[in-house]
Steps between C-alpha positions, in 0.01 A plus 500: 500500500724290247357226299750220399489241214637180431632397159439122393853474570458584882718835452299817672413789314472870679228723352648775338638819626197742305236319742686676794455826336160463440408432835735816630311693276189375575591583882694843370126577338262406861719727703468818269137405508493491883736817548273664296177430710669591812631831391143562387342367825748756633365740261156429587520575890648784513264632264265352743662680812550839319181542432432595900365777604661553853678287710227299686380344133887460433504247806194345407614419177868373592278280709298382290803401274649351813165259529464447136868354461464313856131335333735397161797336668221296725319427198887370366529279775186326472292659769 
């Protein structure tokens, strides 16, 4: 979003260029924060689903996942 100023002589002023940079930046720095928690979500399940001891716990727990990230994106859309 660009902010523009007026002059007392009616000309119109642009913000400068660094402002730009500082919000890319600021943008650059959320998305290596949220790559990060997804590679350690990542991380953290199949921890989570190596830890099985045979195949019927395997399934239980991929299903479990399944219903835990079905109860999140309904809690996302307001349900």
């Amino acid at each position: 979003m660009s902010t523009l100023t007026i002059n007392s002589s009616n000309s119109i002023s642009r913000p400068a260029a660094s402002s730009t940079s500082v919000f890319s930046a600021v943008a650059a720095f959320f998305k290596r924060v949220g790559n990060a928690y997804e590679r350690s979500e990542a991380e953290r399940k199949e921890a989570y689903l190596a830890e099985a001891v045979d195949l019927y716990d395997l399934e239980y727990r991929m299903q479990q996942l399944d219903r835990e990230s079905a109860q999140t994106a309904a809690w996302l859309k307001g349900f």
